[in-house]
py3Dmol code that shows the C-alpha trace and the ligand (Angstrom):
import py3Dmol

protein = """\
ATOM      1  CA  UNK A   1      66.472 124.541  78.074  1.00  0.00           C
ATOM      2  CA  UNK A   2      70.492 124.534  77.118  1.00  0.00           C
ATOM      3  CA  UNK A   3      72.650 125.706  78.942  1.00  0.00           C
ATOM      4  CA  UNK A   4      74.233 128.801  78.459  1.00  0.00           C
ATOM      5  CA  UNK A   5      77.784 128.122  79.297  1.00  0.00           C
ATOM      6  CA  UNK A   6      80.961 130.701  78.550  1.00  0.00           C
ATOM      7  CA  UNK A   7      84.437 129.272  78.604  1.00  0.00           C
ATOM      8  CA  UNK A   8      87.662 130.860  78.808  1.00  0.00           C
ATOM      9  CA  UNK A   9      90.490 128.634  77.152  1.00  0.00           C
ATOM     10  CA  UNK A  10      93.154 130.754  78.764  1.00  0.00           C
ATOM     11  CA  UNK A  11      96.147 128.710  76.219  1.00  0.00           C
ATOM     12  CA  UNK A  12      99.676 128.814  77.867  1.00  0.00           C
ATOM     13  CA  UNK A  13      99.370 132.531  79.531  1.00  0.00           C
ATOM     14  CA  UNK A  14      99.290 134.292  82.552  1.00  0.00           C
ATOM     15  CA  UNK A  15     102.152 132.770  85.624  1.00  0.00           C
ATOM     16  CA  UNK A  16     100.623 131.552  88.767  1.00  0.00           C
ATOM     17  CA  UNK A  17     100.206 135.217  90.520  1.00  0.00           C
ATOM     18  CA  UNK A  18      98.631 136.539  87.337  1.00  0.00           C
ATOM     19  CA  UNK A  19      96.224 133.596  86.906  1.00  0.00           C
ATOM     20  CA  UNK A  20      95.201 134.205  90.412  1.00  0.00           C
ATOM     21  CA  UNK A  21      94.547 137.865  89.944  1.00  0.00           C
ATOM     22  CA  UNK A  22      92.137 137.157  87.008  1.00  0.00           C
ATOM     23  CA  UNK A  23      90.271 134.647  88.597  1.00  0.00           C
ATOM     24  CA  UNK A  24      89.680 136.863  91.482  1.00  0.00           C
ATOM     25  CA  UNK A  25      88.923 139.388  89.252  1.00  0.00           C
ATOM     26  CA  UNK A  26      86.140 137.594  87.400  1.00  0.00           C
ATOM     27  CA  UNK A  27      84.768 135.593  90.156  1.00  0.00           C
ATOM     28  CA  UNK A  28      84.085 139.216  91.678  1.00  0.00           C
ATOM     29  CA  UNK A  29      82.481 140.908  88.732  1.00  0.00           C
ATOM     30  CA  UNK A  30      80.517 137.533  88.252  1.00  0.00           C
ATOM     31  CA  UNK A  31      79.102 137.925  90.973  1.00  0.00           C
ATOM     32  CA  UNK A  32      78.087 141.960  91.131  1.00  0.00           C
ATOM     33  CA  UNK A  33      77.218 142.386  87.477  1.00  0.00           C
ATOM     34  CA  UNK A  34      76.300 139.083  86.126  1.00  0.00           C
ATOM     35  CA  UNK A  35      72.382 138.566  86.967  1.00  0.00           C
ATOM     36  CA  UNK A  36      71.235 135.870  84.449  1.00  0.00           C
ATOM     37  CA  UNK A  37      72.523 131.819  84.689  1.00  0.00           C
ATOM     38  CA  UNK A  38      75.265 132.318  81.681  1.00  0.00           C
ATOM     39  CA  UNK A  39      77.966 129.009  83.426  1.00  0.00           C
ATOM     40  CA  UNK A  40      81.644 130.167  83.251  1.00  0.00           C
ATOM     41  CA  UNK A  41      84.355 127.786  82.988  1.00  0.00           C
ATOM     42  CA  UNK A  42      87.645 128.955  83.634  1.00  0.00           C
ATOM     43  CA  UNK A  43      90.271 126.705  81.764  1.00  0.00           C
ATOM     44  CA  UNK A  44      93.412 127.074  83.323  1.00  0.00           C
ATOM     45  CA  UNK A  45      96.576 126.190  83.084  1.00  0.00           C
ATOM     46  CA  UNK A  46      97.564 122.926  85.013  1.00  0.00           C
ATOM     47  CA  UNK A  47      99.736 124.208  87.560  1.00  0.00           C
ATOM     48  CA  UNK A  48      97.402 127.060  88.300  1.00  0.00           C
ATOM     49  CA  UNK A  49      94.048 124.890  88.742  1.00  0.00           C
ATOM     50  CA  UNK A  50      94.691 124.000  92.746  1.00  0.00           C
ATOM     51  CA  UNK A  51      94.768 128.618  93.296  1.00  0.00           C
ATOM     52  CA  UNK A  52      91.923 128.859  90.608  1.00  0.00           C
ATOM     53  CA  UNK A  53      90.229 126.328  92.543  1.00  0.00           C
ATOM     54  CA  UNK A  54      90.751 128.376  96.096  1.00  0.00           C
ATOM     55  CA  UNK A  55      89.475 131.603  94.410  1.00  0.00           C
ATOM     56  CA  UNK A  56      86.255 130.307  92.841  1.00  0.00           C
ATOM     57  CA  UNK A  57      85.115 128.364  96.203  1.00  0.00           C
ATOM     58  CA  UNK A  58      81.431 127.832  95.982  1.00  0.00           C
ATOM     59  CA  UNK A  59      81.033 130.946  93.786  1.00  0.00           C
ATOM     60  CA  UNK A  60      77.714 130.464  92.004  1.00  0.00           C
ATOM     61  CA  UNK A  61      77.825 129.653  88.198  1.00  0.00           C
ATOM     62  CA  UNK A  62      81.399 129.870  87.964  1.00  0.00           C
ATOM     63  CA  UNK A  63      83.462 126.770  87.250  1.00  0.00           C
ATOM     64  CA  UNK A  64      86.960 125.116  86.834  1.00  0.00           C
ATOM     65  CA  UNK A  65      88.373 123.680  83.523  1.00  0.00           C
ATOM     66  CA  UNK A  66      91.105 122.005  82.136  1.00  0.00           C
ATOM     67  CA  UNK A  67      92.841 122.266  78.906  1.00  0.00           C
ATOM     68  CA  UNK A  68      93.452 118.778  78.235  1.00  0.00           C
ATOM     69  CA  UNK A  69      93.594 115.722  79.828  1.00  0.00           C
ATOM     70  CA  UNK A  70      95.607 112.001  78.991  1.00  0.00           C
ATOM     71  CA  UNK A  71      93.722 109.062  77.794  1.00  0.00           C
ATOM     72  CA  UNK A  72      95.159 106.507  80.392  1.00  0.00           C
ATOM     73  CA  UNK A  73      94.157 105.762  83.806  1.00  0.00           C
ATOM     74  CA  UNK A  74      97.725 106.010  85.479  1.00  0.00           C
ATOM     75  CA  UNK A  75     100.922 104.976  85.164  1.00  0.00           C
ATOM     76  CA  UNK A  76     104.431 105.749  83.047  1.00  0.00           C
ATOM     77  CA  UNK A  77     103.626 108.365  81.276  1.00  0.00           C
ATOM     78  CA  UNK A  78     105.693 111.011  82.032  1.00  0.00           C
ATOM     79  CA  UNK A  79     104.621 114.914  81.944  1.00  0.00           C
ATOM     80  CA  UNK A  80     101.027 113.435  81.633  1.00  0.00           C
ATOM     81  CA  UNK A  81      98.015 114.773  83.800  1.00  0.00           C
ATOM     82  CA  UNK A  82      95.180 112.028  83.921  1.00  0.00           C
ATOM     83  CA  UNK A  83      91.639 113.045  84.818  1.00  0.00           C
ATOM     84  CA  UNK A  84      91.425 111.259  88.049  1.00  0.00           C
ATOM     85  CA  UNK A  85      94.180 114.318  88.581  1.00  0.00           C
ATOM     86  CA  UNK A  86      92.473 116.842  87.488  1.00  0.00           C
ATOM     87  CA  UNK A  87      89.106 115.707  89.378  1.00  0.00           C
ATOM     88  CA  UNK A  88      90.890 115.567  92.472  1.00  0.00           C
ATOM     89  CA  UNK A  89      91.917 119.130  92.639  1.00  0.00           C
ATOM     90  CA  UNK A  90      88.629 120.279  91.313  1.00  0.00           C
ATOM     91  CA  UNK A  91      87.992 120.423  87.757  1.00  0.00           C
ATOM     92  CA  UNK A  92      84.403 119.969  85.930  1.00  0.00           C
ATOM     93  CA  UNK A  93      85.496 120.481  82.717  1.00  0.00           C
ATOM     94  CA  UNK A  94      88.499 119.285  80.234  1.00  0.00           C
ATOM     95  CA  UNK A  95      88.849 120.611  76.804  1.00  0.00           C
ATOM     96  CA  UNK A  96      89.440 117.958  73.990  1.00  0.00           C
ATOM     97  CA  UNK A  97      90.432 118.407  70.736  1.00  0.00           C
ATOM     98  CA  UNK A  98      91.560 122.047  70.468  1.00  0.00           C
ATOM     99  CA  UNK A  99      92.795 122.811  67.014  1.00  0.00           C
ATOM    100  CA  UNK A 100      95.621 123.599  68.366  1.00  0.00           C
ATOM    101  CA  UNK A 101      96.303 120.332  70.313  1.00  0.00           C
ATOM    102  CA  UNK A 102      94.889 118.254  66.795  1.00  0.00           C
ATOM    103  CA  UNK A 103      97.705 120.636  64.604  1.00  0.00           C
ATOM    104  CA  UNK A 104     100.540 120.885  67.399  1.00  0.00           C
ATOM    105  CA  UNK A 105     100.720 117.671  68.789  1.00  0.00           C
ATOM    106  CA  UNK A 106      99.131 115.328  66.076  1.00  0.00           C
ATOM    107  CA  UNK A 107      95.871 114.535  67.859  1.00  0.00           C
ATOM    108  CA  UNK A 108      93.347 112.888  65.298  1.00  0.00           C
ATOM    109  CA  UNK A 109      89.804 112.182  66.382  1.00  0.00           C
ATOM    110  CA  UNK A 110      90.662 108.625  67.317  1.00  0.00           C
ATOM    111  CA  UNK A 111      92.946 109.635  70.202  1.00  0.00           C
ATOM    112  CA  UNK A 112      90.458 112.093  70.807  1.00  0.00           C
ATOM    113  CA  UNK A 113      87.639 109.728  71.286  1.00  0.00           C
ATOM    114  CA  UNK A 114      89.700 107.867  73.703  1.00  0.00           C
ATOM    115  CA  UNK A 115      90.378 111.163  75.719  1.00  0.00           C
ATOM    116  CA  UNK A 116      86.305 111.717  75.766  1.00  0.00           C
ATOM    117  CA  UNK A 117      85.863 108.125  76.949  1.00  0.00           C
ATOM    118  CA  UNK A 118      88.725 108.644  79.971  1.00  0.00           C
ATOM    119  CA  UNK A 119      86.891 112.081  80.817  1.00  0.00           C
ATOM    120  CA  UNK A 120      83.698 110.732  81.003  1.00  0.00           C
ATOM    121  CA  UNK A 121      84.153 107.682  82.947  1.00  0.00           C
ATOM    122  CA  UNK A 122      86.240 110.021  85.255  1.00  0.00           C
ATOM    123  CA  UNK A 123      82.742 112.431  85.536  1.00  0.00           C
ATOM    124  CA  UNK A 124      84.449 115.551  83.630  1.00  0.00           C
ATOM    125  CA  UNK A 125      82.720 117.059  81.196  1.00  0.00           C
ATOM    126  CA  UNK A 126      84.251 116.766  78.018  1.00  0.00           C
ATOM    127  CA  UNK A 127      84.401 120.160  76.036  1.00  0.00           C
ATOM    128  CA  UNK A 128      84.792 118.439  72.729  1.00  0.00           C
ATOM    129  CA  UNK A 129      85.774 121.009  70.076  1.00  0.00           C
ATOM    130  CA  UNK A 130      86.010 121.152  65.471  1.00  0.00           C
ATOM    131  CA  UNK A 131      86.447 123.290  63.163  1.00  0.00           C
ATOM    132  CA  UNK A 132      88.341 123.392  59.528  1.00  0.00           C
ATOM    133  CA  UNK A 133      90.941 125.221  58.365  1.00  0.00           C
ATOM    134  CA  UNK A 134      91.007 127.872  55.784  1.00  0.00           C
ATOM    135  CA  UNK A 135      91.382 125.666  52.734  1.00  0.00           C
ATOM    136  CA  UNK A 136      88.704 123.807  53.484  1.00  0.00           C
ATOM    137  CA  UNK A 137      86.199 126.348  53.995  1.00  0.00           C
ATOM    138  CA  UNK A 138      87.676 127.836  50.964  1.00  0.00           C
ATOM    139  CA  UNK A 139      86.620 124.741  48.990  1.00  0.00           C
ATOM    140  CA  UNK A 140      83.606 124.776  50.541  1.00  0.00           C
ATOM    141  CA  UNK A 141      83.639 120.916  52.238  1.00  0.00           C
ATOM    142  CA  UNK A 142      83.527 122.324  55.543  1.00  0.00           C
ATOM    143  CA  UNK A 143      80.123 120.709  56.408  1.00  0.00           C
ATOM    144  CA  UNK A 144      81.517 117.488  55.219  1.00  0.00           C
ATOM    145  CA  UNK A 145      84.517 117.876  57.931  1.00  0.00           C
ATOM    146  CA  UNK A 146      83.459 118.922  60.754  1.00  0.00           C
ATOM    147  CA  UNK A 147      80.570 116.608  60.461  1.00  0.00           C
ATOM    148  CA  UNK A 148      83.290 113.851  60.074  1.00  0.00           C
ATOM    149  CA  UNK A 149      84.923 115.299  63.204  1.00  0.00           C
ATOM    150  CA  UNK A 150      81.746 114.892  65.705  1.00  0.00           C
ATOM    151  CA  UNK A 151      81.014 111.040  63.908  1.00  0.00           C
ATOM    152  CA  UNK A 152      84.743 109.729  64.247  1.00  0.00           C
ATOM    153  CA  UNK A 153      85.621 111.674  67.944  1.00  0.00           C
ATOM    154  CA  UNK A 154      81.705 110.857  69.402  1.00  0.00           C
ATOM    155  CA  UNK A 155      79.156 108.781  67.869  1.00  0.00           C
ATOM    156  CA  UNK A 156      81.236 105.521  69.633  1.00  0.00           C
ATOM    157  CA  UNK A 157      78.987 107.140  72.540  1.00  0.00           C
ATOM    158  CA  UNK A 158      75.811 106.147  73.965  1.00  0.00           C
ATOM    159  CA  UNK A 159      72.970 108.655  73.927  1.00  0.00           C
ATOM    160  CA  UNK A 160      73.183 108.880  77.645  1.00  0.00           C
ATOM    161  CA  UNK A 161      76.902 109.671  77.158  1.00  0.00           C
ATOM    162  CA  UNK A 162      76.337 112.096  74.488  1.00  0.00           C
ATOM    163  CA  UNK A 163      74.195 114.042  76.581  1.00  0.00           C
ATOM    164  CA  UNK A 164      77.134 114.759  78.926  1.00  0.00           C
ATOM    165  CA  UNK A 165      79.061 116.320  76.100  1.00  0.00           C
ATOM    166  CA  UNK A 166      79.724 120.307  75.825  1.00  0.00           C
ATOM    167  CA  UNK A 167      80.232 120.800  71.434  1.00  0.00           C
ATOM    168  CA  UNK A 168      82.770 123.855  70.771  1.00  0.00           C
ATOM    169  CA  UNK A 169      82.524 125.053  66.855  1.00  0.00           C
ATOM    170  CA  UNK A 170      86.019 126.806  66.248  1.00  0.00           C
ATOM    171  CA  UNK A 171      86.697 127.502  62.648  1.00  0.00           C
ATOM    172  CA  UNK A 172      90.767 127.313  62.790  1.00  0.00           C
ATOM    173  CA  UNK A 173      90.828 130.537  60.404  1.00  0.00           C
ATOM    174  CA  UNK A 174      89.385 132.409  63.359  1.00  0.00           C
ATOM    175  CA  UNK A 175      91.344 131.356  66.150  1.00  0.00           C
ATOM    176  CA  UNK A 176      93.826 134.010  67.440  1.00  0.00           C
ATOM    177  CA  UNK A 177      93.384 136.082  63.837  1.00  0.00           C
ATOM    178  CA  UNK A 178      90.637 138.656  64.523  1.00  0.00           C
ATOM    179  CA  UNK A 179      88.632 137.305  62.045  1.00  0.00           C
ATOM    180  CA  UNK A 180      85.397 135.972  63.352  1.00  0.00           C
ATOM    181  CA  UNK A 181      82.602 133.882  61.469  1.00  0.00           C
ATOM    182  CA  UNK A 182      79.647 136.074  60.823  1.00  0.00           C
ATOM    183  CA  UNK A 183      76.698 135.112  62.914  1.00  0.00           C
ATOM    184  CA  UNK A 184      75.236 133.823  60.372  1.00  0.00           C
ATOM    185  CA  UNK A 185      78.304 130.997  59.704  1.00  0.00           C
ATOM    186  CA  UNK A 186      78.180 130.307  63.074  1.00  0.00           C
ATOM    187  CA  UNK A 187      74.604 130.092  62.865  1.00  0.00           C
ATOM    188  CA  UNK A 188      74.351 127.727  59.695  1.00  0.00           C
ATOM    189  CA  UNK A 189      77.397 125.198  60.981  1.00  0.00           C
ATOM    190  CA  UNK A 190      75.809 125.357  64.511  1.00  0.00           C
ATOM    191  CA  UNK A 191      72.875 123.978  62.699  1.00  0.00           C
ATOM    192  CA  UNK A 192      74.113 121.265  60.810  1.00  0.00           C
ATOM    193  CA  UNK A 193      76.348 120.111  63.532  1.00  0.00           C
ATOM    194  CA  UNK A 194      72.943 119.661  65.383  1.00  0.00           C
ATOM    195  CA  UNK A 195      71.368 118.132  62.955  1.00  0.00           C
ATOM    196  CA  UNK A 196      74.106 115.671  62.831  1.00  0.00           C
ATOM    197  CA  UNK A 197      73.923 114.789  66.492  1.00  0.00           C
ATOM    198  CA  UNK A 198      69.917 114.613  65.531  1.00  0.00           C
ATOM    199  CA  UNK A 199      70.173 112.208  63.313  1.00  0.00           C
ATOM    200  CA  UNK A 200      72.088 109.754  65.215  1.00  0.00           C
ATOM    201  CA  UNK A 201      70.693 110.397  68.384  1.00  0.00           C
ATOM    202  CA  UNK A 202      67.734 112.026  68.016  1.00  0.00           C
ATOM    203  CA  UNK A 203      66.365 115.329  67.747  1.00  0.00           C
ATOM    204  CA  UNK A 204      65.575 115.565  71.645  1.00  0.00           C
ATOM    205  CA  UNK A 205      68.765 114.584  72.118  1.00  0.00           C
ATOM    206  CA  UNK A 206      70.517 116.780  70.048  1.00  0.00           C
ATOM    207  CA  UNK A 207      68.330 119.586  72.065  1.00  0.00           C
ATOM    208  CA  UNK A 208      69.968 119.373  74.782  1.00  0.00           C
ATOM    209  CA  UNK A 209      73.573 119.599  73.748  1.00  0.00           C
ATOM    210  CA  UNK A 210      75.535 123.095  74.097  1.00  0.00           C
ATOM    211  CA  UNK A 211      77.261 124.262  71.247  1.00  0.00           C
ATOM    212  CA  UNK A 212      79.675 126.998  71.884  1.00  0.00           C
ATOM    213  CA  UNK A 213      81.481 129.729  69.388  1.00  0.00           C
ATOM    214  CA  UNK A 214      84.808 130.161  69.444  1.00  0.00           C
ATOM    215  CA  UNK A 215      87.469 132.115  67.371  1.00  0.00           C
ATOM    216  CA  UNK A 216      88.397 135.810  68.041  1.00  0.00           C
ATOM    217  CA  UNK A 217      85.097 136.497  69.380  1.00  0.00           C
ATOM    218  CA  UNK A 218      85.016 139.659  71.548  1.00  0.00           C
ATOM    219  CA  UNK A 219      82.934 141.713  73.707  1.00  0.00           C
ATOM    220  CA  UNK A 220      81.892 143.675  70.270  1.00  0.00           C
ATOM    221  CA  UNK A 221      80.910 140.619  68.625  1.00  0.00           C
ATOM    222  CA  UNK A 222      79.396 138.395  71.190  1.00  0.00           C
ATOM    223  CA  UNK A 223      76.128 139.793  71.198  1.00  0.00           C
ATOM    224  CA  UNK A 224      75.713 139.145  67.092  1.00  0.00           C
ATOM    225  CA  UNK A 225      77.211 135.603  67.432  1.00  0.00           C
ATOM    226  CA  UNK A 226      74.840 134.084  70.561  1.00  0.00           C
ATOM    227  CA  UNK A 227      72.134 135.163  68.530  1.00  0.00           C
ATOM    228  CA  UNK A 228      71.819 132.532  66.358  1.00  0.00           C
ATOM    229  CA  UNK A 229      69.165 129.812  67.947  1.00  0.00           C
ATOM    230  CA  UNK A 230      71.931 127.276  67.977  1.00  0.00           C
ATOM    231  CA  UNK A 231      74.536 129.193  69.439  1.00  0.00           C
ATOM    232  CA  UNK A 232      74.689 128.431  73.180  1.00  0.00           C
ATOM    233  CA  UNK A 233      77.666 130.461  74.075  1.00  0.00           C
ATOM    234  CA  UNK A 234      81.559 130.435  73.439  1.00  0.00           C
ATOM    235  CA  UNK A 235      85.051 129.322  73.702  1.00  0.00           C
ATOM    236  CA  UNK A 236      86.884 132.235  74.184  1.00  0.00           C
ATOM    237  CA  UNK A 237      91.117 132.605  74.042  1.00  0.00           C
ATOM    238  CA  UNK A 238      92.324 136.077  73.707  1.00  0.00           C
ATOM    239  CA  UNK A 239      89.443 137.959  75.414  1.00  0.00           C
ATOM    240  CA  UNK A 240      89.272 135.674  78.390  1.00  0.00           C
ATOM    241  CA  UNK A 241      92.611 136.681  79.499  1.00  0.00           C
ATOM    242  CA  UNK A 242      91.205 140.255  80.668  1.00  0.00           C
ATOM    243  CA  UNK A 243      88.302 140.006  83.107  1.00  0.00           C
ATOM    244  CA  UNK A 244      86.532 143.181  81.428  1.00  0.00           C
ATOM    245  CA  UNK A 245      86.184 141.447  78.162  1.00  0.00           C
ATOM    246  CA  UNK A 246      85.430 137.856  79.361  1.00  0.00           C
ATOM    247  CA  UNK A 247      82.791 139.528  81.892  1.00  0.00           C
ATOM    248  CA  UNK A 248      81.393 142.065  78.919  1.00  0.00           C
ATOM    249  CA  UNK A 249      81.119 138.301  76.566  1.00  0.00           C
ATOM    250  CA  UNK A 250      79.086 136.730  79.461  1.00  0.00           C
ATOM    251  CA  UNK A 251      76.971 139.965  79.682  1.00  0.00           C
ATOM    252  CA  UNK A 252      76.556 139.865  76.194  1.00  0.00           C
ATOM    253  CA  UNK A 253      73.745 136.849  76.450  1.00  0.00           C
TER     254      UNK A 253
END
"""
ligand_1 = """\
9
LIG
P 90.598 133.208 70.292
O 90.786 131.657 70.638
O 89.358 133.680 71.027
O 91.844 133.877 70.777
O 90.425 133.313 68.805
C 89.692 130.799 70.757
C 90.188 129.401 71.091
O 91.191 128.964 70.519
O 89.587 128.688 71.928
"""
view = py3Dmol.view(width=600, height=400)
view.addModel(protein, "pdb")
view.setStyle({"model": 0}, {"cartoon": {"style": "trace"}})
view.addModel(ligand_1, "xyz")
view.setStyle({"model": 1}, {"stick": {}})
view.zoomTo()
view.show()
């Protein structure tokens, strides 16, 4: 069985008290509404993970993330945050590859693969995420793209590597816009993307990976989107920065 995993990417929001208050927040509805074994990952800002980290305690199925992480073990690079860091004050999980991170700051998927090496050998999960822009699912090579996306940023991996890997499917056109895929894009890329890991690593392999949703999806829309047999949950921005939603999106499995 997957796992069913729901990840809030909270982006640069919320100051230290405010992070603090939804964490609490959703740690504590977690834990009196939430009955089945959806995993949450909260993906906090940096300076907030040490409080997040307080407030989540042993809490069952709730977990700590990062945003990002640097490729190098230690040393001179200033403003930097290396996973050794971040595993020190907690975290399980590190986001790589964002759109945003690949558009603002000019990561390609060979830096990325780098970044997924460092988390890995550090023992973070990697939450490795793709996705095209609007032109290109306009001109309809979107398969082609984000295909390219998993080969050049993962298949340097072993299959015992791979299996460590969280997949994130975030069409940029969604992100932040309202506009969702329909379940049944999600559904259709979701597939291909695992038939891509299939046939490099196998299909048992590809089995087992997670492959999360995200882009403007919402406690209306959840429901519709984790449908679809190879949708194992989502990445979720906007919504995850009020508890009700991100709580109602977890309920939504
Ligand atoms: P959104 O962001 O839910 O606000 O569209 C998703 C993401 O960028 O991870």
């Amino acid at each position: 069985m997957r796992e069913k995993i729901v990840a809030g990417n909270w982006k640069m929001n919320k100051n230290l008290e405010e992070g603090k208050t939804l964490a609490s927040e959703i740690v504590n509805m977690y834990a009196d509404e939430v009955n089945g074994d959806v995993k949450a990952i909260l993906c906090a800002p940096f300076i907030h993970l040490t409080s997040v980290k307080s407030i989540i305690g042993d809490a069952k199925n709730v977990f700590l993330g990062a945003q990002n992480c640097n490729d190098k073990e230690s040393g001179a690079y200033t403003g930097e945050i290396s996973v050794a860091m971040l595993k020190s004050v907690g975290v399980q999980y590190v986001i790589i590859g964002h759109s945003e991170r690949r558009e603002y700051y000019g990561e390609d998927d060979a830096f990325l693969a780098k970044k997924v090496d460092a988390a890995l050998a550090g023992g973070i999960t990697p939450i490795f995420c793709c996705g095209e822009p609007l032109n290109i699912r306009e001109a309809n090579t979107h398969f082609d793209y984000v295909t390219k996306q998993l080969t050049d940023g993962l298949f340097h991996l072993s299959a015992d590597q791979l299996k460590k890997i969280v997949l994130a499917y975030e069409p940029i056109w969604a992100i932040g816009t309202g506009k969702t895929a329909s379940s049944a894009q999600a559904q259709e890329m979701h597939g291909k993307l695992r038939d891509h890991l299939a046939s490099k690593y196998g299909g048992e392999v590809a089995e087992l990976i997670s492959i999360l949703y995200g882009g403007s999806c919402k406690p209306d829309n959840a429901a519709e989107i984790f449908a679809g047999k190879d949708v194992d949950g989502g990445l979720i921005g906007g919504a995850s920065l009020k508890s009700r939603d991100f709580i109602d999106i977890i309920k939504a499995f």
